[in-house]
N, CA and C of each residue as an Amber inpcrd file, in Angstrom:
protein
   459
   0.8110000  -1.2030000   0.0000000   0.0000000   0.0000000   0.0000000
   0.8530000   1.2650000   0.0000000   1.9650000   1.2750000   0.6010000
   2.6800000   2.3780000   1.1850000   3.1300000   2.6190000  -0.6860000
   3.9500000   1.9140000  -1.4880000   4.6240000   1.8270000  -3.0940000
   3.1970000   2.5690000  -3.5080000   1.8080000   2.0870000  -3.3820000
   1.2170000   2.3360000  -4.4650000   0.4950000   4.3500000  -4.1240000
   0.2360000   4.3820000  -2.9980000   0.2510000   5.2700000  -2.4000000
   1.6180000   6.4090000  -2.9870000   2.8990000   6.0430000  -3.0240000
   3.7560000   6.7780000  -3.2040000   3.4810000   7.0630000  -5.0440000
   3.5290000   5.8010000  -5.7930000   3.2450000   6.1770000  -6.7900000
   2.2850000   6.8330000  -7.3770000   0.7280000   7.1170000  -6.5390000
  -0.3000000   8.0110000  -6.7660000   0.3950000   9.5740000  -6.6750000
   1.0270000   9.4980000  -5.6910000   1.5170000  11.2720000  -5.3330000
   2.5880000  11.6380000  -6.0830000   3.3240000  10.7230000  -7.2070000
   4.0170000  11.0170000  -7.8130000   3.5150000  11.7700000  -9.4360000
   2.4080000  10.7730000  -9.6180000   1.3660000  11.5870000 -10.3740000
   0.3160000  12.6290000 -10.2400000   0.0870000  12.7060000  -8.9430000
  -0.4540000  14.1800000  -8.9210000  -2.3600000  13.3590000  -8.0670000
  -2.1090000  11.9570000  -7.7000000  -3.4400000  11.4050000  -7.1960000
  -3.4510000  11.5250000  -6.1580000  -3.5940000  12.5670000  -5.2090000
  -3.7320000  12.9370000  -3.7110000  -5.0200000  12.1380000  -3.2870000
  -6.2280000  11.6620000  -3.8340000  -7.4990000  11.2580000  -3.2460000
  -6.8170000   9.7470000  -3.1370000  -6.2450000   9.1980000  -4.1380000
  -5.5990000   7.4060000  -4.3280000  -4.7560000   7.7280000  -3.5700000
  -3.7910000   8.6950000  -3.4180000  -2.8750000   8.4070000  -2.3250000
  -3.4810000   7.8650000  -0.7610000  -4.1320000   9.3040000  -0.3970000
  -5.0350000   9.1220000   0.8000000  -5.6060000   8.0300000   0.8750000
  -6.4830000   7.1520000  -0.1770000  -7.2790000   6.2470000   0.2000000
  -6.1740000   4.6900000   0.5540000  -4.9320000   4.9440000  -0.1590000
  -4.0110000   3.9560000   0.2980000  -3.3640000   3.7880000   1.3700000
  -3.1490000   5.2920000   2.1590000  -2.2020000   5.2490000   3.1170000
  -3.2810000   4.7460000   4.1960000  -4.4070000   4.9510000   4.0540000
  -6.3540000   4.6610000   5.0990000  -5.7590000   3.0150000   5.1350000
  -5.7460000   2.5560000   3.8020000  -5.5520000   1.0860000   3.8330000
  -4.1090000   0.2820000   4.8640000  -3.5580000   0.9530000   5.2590000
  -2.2680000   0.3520000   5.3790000  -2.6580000  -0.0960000   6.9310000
  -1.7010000  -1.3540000   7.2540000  -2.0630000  -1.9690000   8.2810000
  -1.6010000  -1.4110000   9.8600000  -2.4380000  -1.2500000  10.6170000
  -1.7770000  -0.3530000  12.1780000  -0.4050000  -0.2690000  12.3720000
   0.2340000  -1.4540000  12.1070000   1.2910000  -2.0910000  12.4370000
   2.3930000  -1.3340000  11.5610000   2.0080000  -1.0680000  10.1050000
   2.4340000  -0.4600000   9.6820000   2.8580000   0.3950000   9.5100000
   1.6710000   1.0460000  10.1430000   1.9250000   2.8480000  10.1540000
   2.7010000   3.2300000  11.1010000   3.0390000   2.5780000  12.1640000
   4.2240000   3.2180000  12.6550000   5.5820000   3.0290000  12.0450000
   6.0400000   3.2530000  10.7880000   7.0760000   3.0600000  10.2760000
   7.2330000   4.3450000   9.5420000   8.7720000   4.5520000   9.7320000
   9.5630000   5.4860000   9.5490000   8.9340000   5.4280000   7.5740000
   8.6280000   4.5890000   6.9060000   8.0970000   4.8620000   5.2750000
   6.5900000   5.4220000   5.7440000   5.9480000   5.2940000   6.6490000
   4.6900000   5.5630000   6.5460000   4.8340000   6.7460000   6.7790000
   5.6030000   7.6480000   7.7800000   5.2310000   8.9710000   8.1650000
   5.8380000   9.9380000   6.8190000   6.9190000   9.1360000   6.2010000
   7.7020000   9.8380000   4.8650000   6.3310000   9.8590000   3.7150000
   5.5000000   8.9260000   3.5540000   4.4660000   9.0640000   2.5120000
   3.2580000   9.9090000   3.0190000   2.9020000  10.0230000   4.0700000
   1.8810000  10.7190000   4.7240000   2.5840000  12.0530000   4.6220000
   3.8530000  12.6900000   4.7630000   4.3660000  13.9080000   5.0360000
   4.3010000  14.2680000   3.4940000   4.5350000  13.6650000   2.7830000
   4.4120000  14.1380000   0.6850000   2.8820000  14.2740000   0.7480000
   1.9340000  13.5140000   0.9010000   1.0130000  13.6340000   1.2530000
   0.4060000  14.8370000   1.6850000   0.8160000  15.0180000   2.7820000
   0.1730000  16.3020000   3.7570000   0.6780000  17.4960000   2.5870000
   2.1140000  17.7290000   2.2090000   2.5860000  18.6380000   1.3080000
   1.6880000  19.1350000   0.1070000   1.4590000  17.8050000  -0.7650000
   0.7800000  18.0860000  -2.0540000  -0.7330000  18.7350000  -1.2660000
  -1.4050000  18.1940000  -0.0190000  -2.5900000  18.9450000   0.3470000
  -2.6430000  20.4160000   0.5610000  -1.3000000  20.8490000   0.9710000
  -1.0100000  22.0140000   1.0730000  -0.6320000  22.1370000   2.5310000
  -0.7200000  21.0470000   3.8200000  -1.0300000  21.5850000   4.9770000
   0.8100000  20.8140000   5.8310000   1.6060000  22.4800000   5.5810000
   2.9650000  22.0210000   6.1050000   3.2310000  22.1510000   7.4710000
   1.9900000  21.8710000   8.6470000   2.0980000  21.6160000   9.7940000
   2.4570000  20.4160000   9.6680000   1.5520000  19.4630000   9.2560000
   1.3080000  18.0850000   9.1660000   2.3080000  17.4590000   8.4830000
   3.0140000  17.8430000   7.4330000   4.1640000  17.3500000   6.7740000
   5.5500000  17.8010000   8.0490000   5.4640000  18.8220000   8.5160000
   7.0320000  18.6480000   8.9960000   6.2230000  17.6790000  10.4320000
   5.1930000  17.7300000  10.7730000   5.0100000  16.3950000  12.3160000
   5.1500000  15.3100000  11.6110000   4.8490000  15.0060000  10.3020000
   5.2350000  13.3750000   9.9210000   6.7750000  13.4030000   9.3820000
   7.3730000  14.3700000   8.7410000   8.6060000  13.8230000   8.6920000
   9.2310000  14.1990000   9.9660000   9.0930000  14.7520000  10.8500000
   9.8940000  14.8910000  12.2850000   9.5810000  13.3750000  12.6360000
   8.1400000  12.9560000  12.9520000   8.0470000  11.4110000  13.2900000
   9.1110000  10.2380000  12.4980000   9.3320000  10.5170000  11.1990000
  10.0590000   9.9310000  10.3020000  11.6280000   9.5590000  11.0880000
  11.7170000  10.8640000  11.5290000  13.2910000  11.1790000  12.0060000
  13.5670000  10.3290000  13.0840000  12.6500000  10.7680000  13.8670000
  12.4910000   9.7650000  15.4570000  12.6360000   8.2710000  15.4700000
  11.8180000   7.6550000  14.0360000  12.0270000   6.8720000  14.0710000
  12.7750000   6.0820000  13.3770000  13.8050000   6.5040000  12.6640000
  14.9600000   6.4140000  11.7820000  16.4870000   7.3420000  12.0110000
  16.7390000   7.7340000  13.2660000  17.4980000   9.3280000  13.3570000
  18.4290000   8.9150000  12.4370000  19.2510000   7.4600000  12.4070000
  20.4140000   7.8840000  11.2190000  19.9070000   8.0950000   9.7040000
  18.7640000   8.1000000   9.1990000  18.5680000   8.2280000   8.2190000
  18.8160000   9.3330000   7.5130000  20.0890000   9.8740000   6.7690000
  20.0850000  11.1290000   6.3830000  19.0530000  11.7800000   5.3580000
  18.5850000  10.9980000   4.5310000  17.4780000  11.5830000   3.4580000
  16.0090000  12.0050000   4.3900000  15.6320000  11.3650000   5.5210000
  15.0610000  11.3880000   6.2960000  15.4690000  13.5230000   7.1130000
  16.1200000  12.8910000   7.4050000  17.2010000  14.3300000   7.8910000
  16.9410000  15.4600000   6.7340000  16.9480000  15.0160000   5.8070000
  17.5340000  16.1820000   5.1060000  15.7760000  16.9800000   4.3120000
  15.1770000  16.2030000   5.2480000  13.7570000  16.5820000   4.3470000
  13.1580000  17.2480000   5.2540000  13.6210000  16.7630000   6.5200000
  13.1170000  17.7080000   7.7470000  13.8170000  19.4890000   8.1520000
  14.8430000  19.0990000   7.4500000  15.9050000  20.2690000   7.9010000
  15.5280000  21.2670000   6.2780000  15.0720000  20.6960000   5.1030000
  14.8410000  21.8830000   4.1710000  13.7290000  22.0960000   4.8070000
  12.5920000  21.5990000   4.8880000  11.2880000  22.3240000   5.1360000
  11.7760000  23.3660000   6.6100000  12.2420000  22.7400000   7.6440000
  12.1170000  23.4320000   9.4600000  13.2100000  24.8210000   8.8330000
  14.1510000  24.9850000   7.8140000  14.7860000  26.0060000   7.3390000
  14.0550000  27.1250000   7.4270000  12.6500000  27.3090000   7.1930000
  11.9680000  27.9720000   6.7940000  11.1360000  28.1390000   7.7980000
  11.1530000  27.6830000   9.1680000  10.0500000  27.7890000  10.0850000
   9.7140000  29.0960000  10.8310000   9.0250000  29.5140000  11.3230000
   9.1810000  30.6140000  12.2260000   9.9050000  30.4340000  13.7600000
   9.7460000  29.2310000  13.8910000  10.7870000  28.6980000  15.3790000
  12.0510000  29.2540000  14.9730000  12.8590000  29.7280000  15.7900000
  14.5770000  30.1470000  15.7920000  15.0500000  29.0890000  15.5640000
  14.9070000  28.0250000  16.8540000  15.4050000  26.8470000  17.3370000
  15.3240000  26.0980000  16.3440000  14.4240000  25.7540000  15.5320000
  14.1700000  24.9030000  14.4630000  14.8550000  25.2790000  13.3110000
  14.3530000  26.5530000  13.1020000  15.6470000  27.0070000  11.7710000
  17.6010000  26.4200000  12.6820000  17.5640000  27.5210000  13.1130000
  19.0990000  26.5680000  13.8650000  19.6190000  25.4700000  13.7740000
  18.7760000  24.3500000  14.1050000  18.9210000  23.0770000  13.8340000
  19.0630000  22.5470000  12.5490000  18.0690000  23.1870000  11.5370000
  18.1810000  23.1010000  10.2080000  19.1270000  23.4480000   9.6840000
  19.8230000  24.3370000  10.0940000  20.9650000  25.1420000   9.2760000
  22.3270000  23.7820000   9.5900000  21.8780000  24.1200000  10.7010000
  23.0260000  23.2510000  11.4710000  23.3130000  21.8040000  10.3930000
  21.9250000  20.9460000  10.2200000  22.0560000  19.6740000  10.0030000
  22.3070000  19.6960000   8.2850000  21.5590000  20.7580000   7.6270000
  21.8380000  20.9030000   5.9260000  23.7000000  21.3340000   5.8480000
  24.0840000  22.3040000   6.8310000  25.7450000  22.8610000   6.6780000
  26.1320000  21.1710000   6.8150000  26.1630000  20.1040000   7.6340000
  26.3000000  18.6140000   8.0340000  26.4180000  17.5480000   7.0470000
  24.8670000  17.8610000   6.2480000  24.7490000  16.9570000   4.8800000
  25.6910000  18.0510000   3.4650000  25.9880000  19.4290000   3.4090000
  26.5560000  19.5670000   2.3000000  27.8030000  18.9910000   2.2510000
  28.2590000  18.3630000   3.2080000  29.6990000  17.3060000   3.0530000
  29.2170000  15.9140000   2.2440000  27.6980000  15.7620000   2.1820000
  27.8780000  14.3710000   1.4780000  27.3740000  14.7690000   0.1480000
  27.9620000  14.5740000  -0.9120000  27.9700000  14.5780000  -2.2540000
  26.5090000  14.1280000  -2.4810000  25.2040000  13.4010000  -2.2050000
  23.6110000  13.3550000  -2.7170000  22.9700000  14.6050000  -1.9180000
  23.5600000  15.1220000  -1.0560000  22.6100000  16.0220000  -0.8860000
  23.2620000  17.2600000  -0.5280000  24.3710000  17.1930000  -1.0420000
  25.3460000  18.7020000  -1.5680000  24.3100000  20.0520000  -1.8950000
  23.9040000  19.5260000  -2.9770000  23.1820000  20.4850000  -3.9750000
  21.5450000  20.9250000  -3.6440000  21.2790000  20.4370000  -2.8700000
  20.0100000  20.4160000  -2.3700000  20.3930000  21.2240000  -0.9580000
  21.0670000  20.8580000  -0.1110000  21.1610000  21.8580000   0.9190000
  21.7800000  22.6570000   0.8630000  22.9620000  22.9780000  -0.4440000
  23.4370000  24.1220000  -0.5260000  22.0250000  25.2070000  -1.4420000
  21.6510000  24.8920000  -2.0100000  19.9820000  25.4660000  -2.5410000
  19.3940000  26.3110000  -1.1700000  18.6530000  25.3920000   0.1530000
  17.8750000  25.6110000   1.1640000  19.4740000  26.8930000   1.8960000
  20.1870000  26.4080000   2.0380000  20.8190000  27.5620000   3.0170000
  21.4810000  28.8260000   2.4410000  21.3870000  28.6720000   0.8130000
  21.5360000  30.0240000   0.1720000  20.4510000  30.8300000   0.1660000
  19.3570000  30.2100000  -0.0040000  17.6200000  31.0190000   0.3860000
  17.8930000  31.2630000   1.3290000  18.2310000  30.3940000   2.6000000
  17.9360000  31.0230000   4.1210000  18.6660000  32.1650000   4.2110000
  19.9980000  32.1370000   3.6730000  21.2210000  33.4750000   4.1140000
  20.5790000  34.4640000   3.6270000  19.7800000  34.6210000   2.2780000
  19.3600000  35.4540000   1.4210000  18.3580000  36.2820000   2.6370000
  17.4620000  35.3240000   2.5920000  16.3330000  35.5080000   3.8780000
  16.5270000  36.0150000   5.1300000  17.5500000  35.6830000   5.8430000
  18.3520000  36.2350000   6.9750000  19.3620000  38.0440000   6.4570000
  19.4280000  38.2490000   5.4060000  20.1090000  39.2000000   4.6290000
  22.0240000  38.8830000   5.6150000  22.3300000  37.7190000   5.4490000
  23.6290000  37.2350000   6.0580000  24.4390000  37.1140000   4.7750000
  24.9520000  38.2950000   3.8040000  25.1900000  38.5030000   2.6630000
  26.4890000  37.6040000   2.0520000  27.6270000  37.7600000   3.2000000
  28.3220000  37.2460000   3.3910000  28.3460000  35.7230000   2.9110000
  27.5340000  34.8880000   3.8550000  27.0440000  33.4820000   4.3110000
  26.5340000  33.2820000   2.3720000  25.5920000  33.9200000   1.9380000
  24.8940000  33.3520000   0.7240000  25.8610000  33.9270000  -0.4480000
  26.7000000  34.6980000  -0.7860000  27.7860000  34.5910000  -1.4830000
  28.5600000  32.9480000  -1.4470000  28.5870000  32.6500000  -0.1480000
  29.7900000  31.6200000   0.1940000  28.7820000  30.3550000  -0.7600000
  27.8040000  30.4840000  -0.0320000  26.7000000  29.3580000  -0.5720000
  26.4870000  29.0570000  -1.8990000  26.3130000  30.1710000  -2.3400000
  26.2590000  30.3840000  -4.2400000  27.5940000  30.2310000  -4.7370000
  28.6540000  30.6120000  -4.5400000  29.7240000  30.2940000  -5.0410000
  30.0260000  28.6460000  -4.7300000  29.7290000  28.0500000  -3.8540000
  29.7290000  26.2970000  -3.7820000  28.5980000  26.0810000  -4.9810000
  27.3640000  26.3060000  -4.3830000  26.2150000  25.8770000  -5.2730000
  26.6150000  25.6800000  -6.9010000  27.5730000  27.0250000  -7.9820000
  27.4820000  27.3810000  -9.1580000  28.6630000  26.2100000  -9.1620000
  29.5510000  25.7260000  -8.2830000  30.8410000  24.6680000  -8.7300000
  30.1700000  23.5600000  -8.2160000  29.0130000  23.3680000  -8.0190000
  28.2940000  21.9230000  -8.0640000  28.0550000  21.0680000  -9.4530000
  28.1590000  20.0910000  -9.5470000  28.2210000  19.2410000 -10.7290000
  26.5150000  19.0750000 -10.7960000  25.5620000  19.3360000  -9.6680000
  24.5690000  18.9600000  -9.7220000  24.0430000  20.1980000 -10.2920000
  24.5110000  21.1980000 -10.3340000  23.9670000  22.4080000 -10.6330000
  22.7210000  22.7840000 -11.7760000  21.8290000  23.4640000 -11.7850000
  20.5190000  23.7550000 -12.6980000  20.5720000  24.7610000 -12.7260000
  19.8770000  25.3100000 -14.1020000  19.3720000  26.1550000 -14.5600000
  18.7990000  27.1150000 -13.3050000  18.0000000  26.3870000 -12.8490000
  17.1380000  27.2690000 -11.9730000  18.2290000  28.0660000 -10.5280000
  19.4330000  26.6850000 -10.3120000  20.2370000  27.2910000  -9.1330000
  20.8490000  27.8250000  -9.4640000  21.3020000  28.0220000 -10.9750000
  22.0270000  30.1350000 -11.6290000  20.8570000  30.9870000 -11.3760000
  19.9020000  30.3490000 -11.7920000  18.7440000  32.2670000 -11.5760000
  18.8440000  32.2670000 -10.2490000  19.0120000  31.3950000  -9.0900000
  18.9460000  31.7500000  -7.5870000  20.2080000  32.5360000  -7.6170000
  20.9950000  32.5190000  -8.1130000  22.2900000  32.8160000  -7.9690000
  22.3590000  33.9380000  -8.3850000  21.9220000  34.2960000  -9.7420000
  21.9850000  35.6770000 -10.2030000  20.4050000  36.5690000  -9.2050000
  19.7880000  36.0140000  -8.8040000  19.2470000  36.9580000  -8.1060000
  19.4920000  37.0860000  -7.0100000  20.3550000  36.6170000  -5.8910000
  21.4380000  37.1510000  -5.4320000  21.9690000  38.2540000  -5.4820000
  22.9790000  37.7840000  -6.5510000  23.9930000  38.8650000  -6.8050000
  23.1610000  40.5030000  -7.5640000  22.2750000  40.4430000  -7.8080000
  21.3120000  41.0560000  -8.7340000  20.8710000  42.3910000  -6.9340000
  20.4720000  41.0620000  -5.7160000  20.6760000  41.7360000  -4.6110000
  21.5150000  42.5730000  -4.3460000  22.4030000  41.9750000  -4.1300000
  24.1190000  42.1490000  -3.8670000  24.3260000  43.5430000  -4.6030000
  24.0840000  43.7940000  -5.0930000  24.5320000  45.0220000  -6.3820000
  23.5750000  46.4700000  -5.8930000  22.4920000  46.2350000  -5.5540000
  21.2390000  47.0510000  -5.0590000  21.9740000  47.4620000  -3.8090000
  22.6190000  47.0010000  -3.1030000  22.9200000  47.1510000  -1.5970000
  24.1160000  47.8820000  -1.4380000
C-alpha cells in the first residue's frame, strides 16, 4: 500500500494516495516509510504543519537516516521557530559534506542566508552551489538573483 500510495503522489493522485495510506495496516503505520508518505502527502494537500510532524516522526524513528534528515531540515529552514531554523541550518551545513545532498542543501541555506540578509554566508553558498556538478538552470537564476541583490545594496 505504502509503493502504491507513493506512486499516486508522484502523479499528482492525492485522493488514491489518501485512500491507500487509510488502507495500510496499524502495524504499519508506525514506520519510519509511513510517516515519509503521509508527510508528501500532507505537502501536495497544502497543509505544512502536518508534513514537517510526519517527517519529524520519520526522524524519530529512523534518526540515522540522512534523506530522512535532510527533508526535515529543508522544510524546518523555513520555520518561524529560531530553534528549528538553527537546527536546520546546522544539520543541511552537516549533509553539504555528502555529495547526494550537496546540492540540495546548498539550494535551502543560500535562500535562508538570502532571507536572513547574512550577505556574506549566501555569497559563500552560491559560489559552492554554481561549482556543483549537480547544478541547474534554476540554481544560476537563484544565484543571479542574489547577486542582482548584492549590487542594489
Amino acid at each position: 500500500q505504502l509503493n502504491f500510495a507513493s506512486a499516486a503522489l508522484r502523479f499528482g493522485k492525492l485522493d488514491v494516495a489518501r485512500e491507500a495510506l487509510h488502507r495500510v495496516s496499524p502495524r504499519d503505520r508506525d514506520s519510519a516509510a509511513f510517516h515519509v508518505v503521509a508527510g508528501w502527502l500532507a505537502r501536495g494537500e497544502g497543509n505544512f504543519a502536518e508534513q514537517e510532524e510526519q517527517f519529524a516522526a520519520a526522524v524519530k524513528k529512523e534518526p540515522k537516516n540522512e534523506l530522512y534528515q535532510f527533508n526535515l531540515a529543508a522544510l524546518q529552514i523555513r520555520s518561524k521557530d529560531a530553534e528549528k531554523r538553527k537546527n536546520a541550518r546546522n544539520t543541511l551545513e552537516r549533509l553539504n559534506t555528502i555529495v547526494s545532498y550537496r546540492t540540495g542543501a546548498l539550494r535551502a541555506l543560500l535562500n535562508d542566508a538570502v532571507e536572513r540578509n547574512d550577505l556574506t554566508a549566501a555569497d559563500g553558498f552560491a559560489q559552492q552551489l554554481q561549482m556543483s556538478p549537480e547544478v541547474t538552470f534554476g540554481d544560476y537564476l537563484l544565484c543571479l538573483n542574489f547577486y542582482r541583490r548584492l549590487d542594489e545594496k
